[in-house]
N, C-alpha and C positions, 0 to 999 in steps of 0.2 A: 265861503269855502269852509270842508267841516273842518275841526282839529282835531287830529286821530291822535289820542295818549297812548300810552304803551305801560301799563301798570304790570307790575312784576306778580304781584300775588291774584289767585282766583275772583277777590273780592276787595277793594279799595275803601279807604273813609272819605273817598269825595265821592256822596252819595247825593248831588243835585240832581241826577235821573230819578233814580227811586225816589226824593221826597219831590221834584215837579209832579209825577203821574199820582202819588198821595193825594198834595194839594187837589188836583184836578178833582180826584173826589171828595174831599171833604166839601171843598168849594160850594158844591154841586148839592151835600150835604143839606150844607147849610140855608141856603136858599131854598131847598124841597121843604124845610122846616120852617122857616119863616117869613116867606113870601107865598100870593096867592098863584094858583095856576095865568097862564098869560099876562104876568110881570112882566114890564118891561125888562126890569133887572134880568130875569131870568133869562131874556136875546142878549141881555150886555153882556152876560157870562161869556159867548160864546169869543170874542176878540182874548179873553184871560185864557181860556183853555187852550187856547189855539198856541197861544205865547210859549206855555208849560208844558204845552206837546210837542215846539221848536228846541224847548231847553231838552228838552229827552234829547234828540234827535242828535244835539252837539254834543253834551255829557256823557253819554250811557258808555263811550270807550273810558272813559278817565274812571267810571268803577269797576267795568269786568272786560276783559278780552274774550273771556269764556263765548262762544260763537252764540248759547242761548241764550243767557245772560243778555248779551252786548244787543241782540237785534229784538230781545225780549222789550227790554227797558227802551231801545229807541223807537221801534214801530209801535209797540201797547201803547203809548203813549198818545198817537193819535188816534187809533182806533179808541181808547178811554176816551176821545172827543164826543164818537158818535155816541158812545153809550151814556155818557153825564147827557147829552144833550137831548140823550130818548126821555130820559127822566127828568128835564128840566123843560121840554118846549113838546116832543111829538108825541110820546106818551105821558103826558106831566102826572108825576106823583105832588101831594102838598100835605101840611101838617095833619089834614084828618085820614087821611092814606098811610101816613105811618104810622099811625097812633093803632088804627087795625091789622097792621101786619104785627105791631108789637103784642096785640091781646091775642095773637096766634100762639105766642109762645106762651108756655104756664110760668116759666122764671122771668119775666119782663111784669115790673112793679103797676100795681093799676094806673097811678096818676105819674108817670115818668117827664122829668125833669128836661129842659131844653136839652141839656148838656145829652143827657139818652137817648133824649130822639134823636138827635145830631150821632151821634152815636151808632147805633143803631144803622140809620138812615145809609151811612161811610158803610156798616157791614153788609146791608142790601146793595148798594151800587157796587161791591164789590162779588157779590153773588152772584156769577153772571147768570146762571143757571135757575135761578130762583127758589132752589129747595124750600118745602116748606113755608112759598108765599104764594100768593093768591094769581101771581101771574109765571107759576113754573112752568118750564117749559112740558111739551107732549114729547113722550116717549122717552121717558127718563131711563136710560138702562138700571136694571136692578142687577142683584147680586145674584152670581149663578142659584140658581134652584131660588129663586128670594127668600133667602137664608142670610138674615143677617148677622156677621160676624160678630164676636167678642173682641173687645177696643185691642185685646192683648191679640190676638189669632189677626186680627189688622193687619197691626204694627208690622208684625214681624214679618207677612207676606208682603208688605211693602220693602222692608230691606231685603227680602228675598228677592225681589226684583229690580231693585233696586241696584243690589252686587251682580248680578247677572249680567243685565244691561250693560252696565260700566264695562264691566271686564268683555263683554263680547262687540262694545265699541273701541275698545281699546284693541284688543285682538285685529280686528278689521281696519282701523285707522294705521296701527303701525309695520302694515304691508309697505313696502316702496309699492309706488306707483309706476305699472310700464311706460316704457318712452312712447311708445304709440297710441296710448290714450286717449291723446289729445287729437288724436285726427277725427274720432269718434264726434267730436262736437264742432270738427270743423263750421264756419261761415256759411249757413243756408242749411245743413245736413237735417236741421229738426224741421225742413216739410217734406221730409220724402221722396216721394214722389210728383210733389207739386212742380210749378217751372219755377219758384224761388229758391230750390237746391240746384245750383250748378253740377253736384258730383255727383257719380254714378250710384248707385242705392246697391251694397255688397250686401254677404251673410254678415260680415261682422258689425256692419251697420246695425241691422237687425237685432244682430247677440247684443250688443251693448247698450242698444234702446232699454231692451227687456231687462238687463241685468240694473242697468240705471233705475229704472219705474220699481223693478223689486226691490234696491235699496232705500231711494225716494220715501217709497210711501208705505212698504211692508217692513223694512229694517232698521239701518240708519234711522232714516227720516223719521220712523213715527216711535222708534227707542230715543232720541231727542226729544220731543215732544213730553216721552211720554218718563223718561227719569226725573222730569223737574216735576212734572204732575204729582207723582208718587213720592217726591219729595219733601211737598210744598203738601201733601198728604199727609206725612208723617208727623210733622212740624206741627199743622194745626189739629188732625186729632190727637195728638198726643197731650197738645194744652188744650184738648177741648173746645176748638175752634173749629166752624165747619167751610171751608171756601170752596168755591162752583165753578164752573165755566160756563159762558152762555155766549151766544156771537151777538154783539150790539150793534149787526147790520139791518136784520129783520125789520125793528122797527121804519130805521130809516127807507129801506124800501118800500115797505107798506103805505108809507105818509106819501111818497111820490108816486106811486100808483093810484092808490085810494084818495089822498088828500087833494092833490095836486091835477092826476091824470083824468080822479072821478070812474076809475072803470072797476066796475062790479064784481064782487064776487066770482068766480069763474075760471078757466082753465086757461083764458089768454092773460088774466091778471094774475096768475099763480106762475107759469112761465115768466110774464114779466117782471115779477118778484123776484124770480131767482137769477135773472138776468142780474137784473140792477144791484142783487147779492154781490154775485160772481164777479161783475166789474168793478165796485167797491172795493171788496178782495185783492183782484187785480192792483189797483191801487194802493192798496198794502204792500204789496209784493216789489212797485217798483221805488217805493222807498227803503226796504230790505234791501235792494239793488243799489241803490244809494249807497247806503250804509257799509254795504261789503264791499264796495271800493267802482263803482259802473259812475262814468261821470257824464252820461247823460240818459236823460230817462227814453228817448229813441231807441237807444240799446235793448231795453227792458223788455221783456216777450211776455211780462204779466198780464196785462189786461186779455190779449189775444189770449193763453193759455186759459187763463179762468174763464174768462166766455164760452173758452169751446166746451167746457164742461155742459155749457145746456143744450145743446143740440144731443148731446152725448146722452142727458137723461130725458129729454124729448122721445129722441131711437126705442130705448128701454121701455119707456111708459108704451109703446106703442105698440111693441112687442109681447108685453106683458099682458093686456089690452085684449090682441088679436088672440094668443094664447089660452087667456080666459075662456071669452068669450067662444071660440074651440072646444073646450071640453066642456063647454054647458049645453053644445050642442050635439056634440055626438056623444057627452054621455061617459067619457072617460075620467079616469083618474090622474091627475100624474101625482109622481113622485117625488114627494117635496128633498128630498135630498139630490135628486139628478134635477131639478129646477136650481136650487142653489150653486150646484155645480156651475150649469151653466152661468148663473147672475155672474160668479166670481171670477170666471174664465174672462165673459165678456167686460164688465167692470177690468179686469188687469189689462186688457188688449186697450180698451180705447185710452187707460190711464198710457196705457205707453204710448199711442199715439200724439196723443197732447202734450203731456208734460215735459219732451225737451225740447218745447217752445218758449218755455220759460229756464230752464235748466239750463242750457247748451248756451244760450249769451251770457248766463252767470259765468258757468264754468270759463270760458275765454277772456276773463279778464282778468287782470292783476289784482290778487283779495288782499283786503285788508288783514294785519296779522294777526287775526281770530283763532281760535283753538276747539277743538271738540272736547278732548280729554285735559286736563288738567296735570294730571300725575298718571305716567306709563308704566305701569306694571310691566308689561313685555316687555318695554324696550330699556329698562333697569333690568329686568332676569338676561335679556338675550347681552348686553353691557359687561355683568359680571361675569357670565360663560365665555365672553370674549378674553377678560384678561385673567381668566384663572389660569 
């Protein structure tokens, strides 16, 4: 059973979450550095990480209640599984692999020292993104106009959004919530029209799908995301550190398709890639579920929601496809901004279909006592207009 602490302040000094998911990569570190590719050591890693991903998973309340923080620190922790484990077993990097990503950079010494490489090695597995190494990812977004900024004109657009976001989560969080809310997620309501909703499917049904999927994934949800990014932005370009994101599902999917399945190149192993993504994912999601107080993973509508996501881009590829393949035959034009219209129209509709498949068992349970905002601005201004 987990033990849910209840720490007073934003951040705590029992920091055994954050230094479990460290270890995990230095660990991983270390062995990419001094061990050959298909060490056995390198499969025994996998029992230790696994360990240091359960120590997350217990800890991570005893240093933040902060809701990003808390479920940051408990679920990264196992997803950091898959990803030491791409660079330790399904994409193995080893000591001459790093020694060339290091003569990439002009400040990395020619003949660099264990201690460097290990080094080093910890700042690569933590790059999820791979800037700047030989296995970046495609389709890196660049800076509008690829114009890249001055470290100062940076900074300070990151606290510009930085204070924005805060204050316009803060604004939004410190509404009372209506009493009728909750009928919105009633038991079955996230399939609609399927026979597994018992209830009649109203307009406000409807309105509050939509308004959920716009907060979800256009608001709330992805200013969460996205304040700690620009955060944790600031922090290290400001010491001159560069940190990435990358998902360290991909690999794992590929190995089971390609490695395991044997199927070629192709549009059925390319679907099946993002399957096996999406239900990963999924499995992410219903330890989030855990972690915010759901006590059994039956409950959890992760996997279904993330799967339906690929039927979802199956429809779209297919559409796009038919559309093509239309104006090259009769010869027309379209209009890449009424094309995008539409991508984004249909994108928000099937996002609201799916997603409170996953949402709507969240929202019905008893949460653990997490927090979005830390320090309420409103609700200290609207406090002292009360007793002036």
């Amino acid at each position: 059973m987990q033990t849910f602490y209840s720490p007073t302040t934003l951040i705590t000094w029992d920091v055994r979450a954050p230094a479990a998911m460290a270890m995990q990569s230095i660990i991983t570190a270390f062995l990419v550095c001094t061990t050959p590719k298909g060490s056995v050591l390198r499969f025994g890693a996998l029992p230790v990480l696994l360990l240091l991903a359960w120590v997350c998973v217990q800890t991570a309340s005893a240093f933040s209640l902060q809701v990003m923080m808390y479920l940051g620190f408990a679920v990264c922790g196992y997803v950091n599984v898959f990803h030491c484990f791409n660079f330790l077993c399904l994409n193995p990097f080893d000591d001459a692999d790093i020694r060339r990503e290091m003569a990439r950079w002009k400040s990395s010494p020619p003949n660099p020292t264990l201690f460097g490489r290990i080094y080093f090695a910890t700042a690569t597995i933590w790059s999820f993104r791979g800037v700047g190494t030989s296995y970046e990812i495609r389709s890196m977004p660049k800076f509008p106009g690829n114009v890249v900024p001055t470290k100062r004109s940076f900074l300070l657009q990151q606290v510009g959004w930085i204070v924005f976001q805060y204050l316009f989560m803060d604004l939004i969080t410190s509404q009372p919530q209506p009493p009728e809310a909750a009928e919105a997620w009633a038991v079955g309501k996230e399939w609609l029209w399927l026979p597994l909703n018992p209830h009649p499917v109203t307009k406000q049904d409807l309105t509050s799908r939509l308004l959920g999927t716009l907060m979800s994934w256009y608001l709330i949800g992805k200013m969460m995301l996205d304040t700690w990014y620009r955060l944790f932005a600031l922090i290290f370009v400001g010491l001159g550190i560069s940190p990435c994101l990358r998902a360290p599902l991909q690999g794992v999917a590929k190995f089971i398709t390609r490695g395991i399945l044997r199927l070629p190149p192709s549009l059925l192993e390319s679907y099946f890639t993002m399957l096996i993504i999406f239900i990963l994912s999924g499995h992410f999601h219903i330890l989030l579920d855990y972690c915010s107080g759901m006590t059994s993973w039956r409950l959890s509508g992760g996997v279904q929601c993330f799967a339906l996501m690929v039927p979802g881009i199956m429809i779209e590829d297919c559409i796009q496809w038919l559309w093509s393949d239309f104006k090259a035959k009769s010869g027309i034009h379209g209009r890449q901004w009424l094309e995008r219209t539409v991508g984004y129209i249909w994108t928000f509709l099937y996002l609201a279909a799916v997603t409170p498949v996953f949402n709507y068992p969240l929202q019905r349970i008893d949460r653990n006592p997490t927090y979005l905002i830390p320090w309420s601005f409103f609700k200290h201004f609207t406090q002292q207009q009360s007793t002036a």
